[in-house]
N, C-alpha and C positions, 0 to 999 in steps of 0.2 A: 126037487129041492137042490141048492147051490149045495155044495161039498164043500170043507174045509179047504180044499185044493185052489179051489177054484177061485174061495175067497184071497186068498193069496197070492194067485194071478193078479185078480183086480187090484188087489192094495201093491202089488211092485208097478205093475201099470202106469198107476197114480203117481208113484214116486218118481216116474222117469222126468228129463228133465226134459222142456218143450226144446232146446236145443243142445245138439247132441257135440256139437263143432264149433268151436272160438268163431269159425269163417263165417257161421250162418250168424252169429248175432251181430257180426258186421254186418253184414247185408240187411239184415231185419233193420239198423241202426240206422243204414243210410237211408232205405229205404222212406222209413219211418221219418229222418230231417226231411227230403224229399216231397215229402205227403206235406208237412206242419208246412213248409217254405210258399209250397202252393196253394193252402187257403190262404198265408196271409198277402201274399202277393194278388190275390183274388181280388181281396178286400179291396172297397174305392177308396179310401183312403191312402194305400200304395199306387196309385195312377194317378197324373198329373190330370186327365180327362174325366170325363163325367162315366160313372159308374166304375166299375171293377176290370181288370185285366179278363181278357178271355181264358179258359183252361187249357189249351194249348201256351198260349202266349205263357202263361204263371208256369204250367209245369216244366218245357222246354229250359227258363230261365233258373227255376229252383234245381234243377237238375244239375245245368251248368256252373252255379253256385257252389252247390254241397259237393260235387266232383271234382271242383276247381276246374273247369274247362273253361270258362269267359264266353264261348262261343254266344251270341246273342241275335234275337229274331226283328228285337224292336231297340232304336237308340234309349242306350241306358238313362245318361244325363237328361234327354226329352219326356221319355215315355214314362220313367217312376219317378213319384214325388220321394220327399227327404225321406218319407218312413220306408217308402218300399226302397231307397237307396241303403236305407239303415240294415232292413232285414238282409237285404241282397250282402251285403258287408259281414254282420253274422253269419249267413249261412255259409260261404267261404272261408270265414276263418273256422267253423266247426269241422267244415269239411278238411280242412287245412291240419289241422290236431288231431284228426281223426276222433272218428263219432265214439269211440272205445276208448281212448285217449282220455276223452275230455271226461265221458263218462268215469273212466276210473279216477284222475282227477277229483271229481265231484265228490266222489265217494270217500277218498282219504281226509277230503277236510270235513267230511261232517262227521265222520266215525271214526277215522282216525287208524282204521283197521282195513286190509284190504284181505275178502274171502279170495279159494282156491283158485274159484271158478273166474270172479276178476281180475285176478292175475294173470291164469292163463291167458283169458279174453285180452287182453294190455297186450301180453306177449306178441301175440298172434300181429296184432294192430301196428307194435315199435319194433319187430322181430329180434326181441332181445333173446339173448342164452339160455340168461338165467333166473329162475322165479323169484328169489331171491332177493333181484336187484330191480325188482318192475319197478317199485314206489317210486327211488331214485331216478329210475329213468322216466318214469313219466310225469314227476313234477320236473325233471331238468328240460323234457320237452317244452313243457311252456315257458321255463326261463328264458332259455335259446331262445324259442319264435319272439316271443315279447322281446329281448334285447334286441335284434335284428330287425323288429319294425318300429321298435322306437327310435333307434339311431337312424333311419330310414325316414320315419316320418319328419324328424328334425329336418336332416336334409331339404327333405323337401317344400317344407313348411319356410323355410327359411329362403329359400331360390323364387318362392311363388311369393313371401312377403315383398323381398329383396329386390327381386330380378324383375318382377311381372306388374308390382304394386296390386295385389290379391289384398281385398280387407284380412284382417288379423287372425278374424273366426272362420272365412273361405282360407285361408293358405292352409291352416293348421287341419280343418275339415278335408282338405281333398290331398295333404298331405299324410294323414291317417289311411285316407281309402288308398293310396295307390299303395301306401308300403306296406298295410294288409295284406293284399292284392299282391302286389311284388312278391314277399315272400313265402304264400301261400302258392304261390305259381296259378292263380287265379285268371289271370289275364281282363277283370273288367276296370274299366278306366270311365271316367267322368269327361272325358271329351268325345261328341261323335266321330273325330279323324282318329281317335286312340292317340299317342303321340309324335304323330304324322307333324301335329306344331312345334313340336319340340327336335324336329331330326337331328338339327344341329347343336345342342345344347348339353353340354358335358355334364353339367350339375344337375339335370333331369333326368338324361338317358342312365349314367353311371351307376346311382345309386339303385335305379330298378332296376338293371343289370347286376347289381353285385348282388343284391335282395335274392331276386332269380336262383343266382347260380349257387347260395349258400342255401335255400331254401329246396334247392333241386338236388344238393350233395347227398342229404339226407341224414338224420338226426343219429344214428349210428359213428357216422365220417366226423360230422363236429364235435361229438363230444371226444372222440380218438385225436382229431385234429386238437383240439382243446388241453389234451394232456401230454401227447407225444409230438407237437409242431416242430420241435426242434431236433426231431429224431427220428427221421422218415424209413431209416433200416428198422425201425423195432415196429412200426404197423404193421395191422394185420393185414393180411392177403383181401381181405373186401377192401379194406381203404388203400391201397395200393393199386388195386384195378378200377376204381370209382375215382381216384384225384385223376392217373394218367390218363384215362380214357377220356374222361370228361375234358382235361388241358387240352388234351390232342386234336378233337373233335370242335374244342372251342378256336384251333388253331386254321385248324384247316376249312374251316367253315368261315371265317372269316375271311381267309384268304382267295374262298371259292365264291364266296357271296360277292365282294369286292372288286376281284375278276372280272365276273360274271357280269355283274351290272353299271361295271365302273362308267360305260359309255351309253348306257339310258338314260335319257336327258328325263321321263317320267320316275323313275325310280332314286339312283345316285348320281346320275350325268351332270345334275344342274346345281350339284353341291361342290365346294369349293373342296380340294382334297384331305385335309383331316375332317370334315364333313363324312367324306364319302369313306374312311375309314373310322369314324365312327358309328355311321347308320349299318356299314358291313359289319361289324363287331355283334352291334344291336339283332341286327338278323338273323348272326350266328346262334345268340345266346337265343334267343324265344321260342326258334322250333323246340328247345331243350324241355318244353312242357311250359314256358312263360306267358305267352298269350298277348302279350303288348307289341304293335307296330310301329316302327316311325317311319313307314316306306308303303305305298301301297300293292299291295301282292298282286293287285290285279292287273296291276301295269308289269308284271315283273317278268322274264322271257321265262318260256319252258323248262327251259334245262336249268336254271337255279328254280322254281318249283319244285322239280322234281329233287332235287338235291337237299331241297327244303323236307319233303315225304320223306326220305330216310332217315335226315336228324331227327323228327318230330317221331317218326317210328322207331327209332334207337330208345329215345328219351332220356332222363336223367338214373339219379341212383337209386337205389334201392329203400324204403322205409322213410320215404321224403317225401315232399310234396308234387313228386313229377310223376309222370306217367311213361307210356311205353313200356317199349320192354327188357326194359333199362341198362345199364352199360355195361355191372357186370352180365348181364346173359349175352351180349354182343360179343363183348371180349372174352368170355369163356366159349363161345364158339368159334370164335376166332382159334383158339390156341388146341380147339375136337378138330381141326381142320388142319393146325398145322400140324399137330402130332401122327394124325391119318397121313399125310404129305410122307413125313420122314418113316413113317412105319413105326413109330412107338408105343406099348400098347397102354401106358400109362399117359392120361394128360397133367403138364406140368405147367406151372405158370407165378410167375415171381420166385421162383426158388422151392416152392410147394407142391405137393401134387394133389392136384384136386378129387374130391372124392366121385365116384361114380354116381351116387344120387343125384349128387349139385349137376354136372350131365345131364341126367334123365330130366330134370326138374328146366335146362334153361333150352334143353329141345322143346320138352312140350308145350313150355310158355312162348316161345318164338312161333312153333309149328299153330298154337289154339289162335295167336295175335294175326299170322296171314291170313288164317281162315277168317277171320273176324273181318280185315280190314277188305277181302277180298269179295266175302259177305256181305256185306256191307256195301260196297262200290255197285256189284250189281244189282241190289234193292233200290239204289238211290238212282242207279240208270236207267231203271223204268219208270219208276216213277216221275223221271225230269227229262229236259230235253238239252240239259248242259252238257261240254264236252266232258269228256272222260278225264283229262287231265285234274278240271275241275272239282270234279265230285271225288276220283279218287284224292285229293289235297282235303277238302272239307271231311272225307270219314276218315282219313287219317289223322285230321286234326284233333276230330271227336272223340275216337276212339285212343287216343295219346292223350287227353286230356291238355291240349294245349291251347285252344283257340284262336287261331290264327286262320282267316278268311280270307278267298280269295272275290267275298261278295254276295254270294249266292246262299248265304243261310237264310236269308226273310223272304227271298223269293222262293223258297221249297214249299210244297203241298205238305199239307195235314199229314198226310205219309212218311212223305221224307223228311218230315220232320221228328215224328216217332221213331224213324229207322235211326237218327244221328241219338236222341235222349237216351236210346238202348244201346247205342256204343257208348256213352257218356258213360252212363254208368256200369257198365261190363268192364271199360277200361279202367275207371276208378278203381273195383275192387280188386281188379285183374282178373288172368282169366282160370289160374291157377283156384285161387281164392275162393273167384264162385264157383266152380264146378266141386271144390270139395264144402262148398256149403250147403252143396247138395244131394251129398253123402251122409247114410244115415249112420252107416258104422263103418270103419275098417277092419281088415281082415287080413292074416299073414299066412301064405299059403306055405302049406306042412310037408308040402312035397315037391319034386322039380321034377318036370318033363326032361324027356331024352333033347339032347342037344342037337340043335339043328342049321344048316349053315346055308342062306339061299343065295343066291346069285344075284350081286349088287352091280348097275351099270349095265 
């Protein structure tokens, strides 16, 4: 017979909750858009052709969607009809808000009330402080997004009526998708060249270039930017290493892409010179996690590809729509390096000194991001017969969530195409994130080992 004891076991059992960590109900979250994006993309009514998209073909693209990577197997504009255009455009801007975002969201306006456990969850999702402040910030998240692809979509809407003579209901339609797109760091675009037609065109490139780089700053930075603009001593130490780093990187990336390709008659050569410093500008900003081209990579020499893998593996800021392993953890290793250099045993950085957690935290996001992308290169190098340049560009695309091809995504096998969906989404949640989604409890240990000192180098 059960014993009281016993009963009591089973009834706290019961009570536990199915997830134990904010990180895992992201994961279950995206997962779960993921799954819905891919039946309905199934569906023959999202195919311009007779019957349904295959399940690789639906899952690879829901994937790329709800992760905002852009990466794509089959021409977007060709291959889905309006509806599968329609879902593909929601499931990026979900992914864009993040799947907990929107969810908590949802929940403020019909209750009005937001419990413990969805705040934390929000927390986790906008890496805010304080619990306090979740509502605020996650109804101010979607103000942002919405004002930034609305003034976006005008733009555009208005260059494509203007410029291109687009009917009224195409300008304003493909004017919504790109600035969706744009400032979700999405990278799918309604043209097969992406905007390879547009290289040269300021009033096209610009706007999904500024989309980009406010939507890659990350929602933390805009709303500090938004109340301290005019007072760059009083930011905090994250929006000070997320503006400089990202200016800097937009600086010299520019300068390198330009360089670099200024005498390719296939790439920038055959453009007139503010042409050719605008498609470098453009090139700059997309490895940032944007995903849109106006130059074709595949034409483009080695050494700016490669130049191109380390923007796209840097990535934008932190709690935004960019991926990688974002600018602050670059520049806070930057400043473990320089303090190691001078012998300092504190790291300090903008006037601050940084905490040792934030350290341990932007090692083992940089150290879990090589293993991944290195992982990743040689899955994909057996499985394919491209060069190595290649495949590693394409899994660091995927894995940064940026989507920028050097071609070779529709030619991958069933495999190597599973191998890139699983960077997709690894690098969406990060690698931080899943691994502690996969943690059932923490634990603080009550005692410390004897100190030990081994022998580095």
């Amino acid at each position: 017979m059960f014993k009281m004891a016993d009963l009591t076991r089973v009834s706290k059992s019961r009570q536990q909750p199915l997830f134990r960590h904010p990180a895992q109900v992201l994961a279950f979250g995206f997962a779960c858009a993921v799954l819905l994006g891919t039946g309905l993309l199934m569906l023959p009514v999202s195919h311009t052709g007779p019957g349904g998209a295959p399940f690789v073909t639906a899952l690879f693209t829901a994937t790329a969607a709800v992760c905002v990577t852009g990466l794509v197997v089959v021409d977007t504009p060709t291959y889905w009809s309006g509806f599968g255009e329609a879902v593909i455009l929601g499931l990026f801007q979900l992914g864009g808000f993040g799947i907990m975002t929107f969810a908590s969201l949802l929940g403020l306006l019909v209750s009005r009330r937001m419990g413990l456990r969805t705040r934390l969850t929000a927390a986790a999702e906008t890496k805010s402080l304080g619990l306090g402040d979740i509502r605020r910030v996650v109804v101010g998240v979607v103000k942002v997004s919405l004002l930034f692809e609305v003034v976006t979509a005008v733009c555009l809407a208005a260059r494509f009526f203007f410029g291109y003579d687009e009917p009224l209901g195409r300008a304003i339609y493909h004017g919504v998708f790109h600035a969706v797109s744009a400032f979700n760091n999405a990278g799918f675009v309604l043209y097969s060249d992406s905007l390879i037609g547009f290289v040269d065109d300021p009033w096209i490139c610009l706007p999904i270039s500024l989309a980009v780089i406010a939507g890659g700053l990350g929602f933390p930075v805009l709303f500090e930017l938004r109340r301290e603009f005019r007072r760059p001593r009083s930011w905090s130490l994250h929006t000070k290493m997320t503006v400089t780093v990202t200016g800097s990187l937009f600086a010299l990336g520019t300068v390198f892409v330009t360089a670099n390709e200024w005498n390719n008659d296939d790439t920038l050569g055959a453009l007139d010179r503010p042409g050719r410093v605008l498609a470098g500008f453009v090139q700059a900003v997309m490895p940032r996690s944007g995903g849109f081209n106006s130059v074709d990579y595949s034409q483009m020499n080695e050494s700016t590809l490669l130049g191109t893998i380390v923007l796209m593996f840097i990535g934008g800021g932190s709690a935004g729509t960019a991926g990688g392993i974002k600018v602050t953890t670059f520049i806070l290793l930057f400043f473990v390096i320089y303090a190691e250099v001078r012998g300092d045993r504190n790291i300090h950085a903008f006037d601050r000194r940084v905490d040792d957690r934030a350290i341990r935290q932007a090692l083992t996001i940089a150290l879990l991001s090589v293993a991944a992308v290195v992982g990743g290169t040689l899955l994909l190098l057996h499985f394919t017969d491209f060069p190595t340049h290649r495949v590693l560009f394409e899994v660091t695309s995927a894995f940064a969530t940026v989507g920028l091809s050097t071609g070779i995504t529709a030619d991958l096998t069933t495999s190597g195409k599973l191998v890139l969906i699983a960077l997709m989404f690894v690098g969406r949640l990060g690698p931080t994130t899943l691994v502690s989604a996969l943690v059932l409890r923490e634990r603080q240990r009550l005692y410390e080992l004897p100190e030990g000192r081994p022998i580095i180098g």
